[in-house]
N, C-alpha and C positions, 0 to 999 in steps of 0.2 A: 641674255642668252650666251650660251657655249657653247665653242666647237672641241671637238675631244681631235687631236694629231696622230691619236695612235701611243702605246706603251702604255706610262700613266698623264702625259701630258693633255693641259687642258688650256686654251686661253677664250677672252673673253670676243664676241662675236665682233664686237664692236671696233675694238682695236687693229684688225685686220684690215690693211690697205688692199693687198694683193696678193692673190694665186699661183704660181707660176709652174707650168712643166718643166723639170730640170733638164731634162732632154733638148726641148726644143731652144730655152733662152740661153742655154751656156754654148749655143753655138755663137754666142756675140761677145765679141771681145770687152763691150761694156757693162755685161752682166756680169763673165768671169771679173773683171776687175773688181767689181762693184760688189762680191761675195768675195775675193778674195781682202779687199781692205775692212768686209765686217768681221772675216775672221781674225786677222790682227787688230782688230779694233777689242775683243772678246763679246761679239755684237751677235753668234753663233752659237746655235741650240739645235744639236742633231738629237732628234725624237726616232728612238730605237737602236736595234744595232744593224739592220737590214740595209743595202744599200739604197738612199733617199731616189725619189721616185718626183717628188716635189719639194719649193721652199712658198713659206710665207712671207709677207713683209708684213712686220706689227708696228702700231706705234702706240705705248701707252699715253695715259694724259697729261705726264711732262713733256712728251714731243719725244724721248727714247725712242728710239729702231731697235728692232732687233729681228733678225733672220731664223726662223725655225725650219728648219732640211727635215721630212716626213717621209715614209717606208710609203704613205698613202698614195694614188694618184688626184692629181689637180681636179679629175672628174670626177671620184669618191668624196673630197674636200670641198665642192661644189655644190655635190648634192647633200651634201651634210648643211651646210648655210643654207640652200633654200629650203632644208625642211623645217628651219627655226634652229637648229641645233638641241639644246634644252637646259632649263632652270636646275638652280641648285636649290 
């Protein structure tokens, strides 16, 4: 299954660790940090051009991270997973 981010971005259901409101977790000085060293990492995949609303955590099946920043909310992206998402 797939979740679709918004634009034309799509990743795989599977690979998604975690959800986050952007709002509520960058009031923690170990989230900013932890989003600023993926962005010098080049670990950073802003999906759109709208100010991001939520970020994802992926990890494909080498163990890669990578952070995708989404125009969507964490609630929208939610309810996208539990409806299955959908097959290609």
């Amino acid at each position: 299954m797939y979740l679709h981010l918004g634009s034309s971005v799509v990743i795989r259901q599977r690979d998604v660790v975690g959800i986050f409101d952007l709002d509520n977790t960058t009031s923690s000085r170990i989230t900013r940090d932890f989003l600023t060293q993926a962005q010098r990492a080049g670990r950073v995949v802003t999906v759109g051009d709208d100010l991001p609303k939520s970020f994802l955590l992926c990890r494909d099946g080498a163990g890669e991270t990578t952070v995708y920043l989404s125009q969507l909310s964490s609630a929208t992206l939610l309810k996208r997973m539990e409806s299955g998402g959908f097959t290609v």
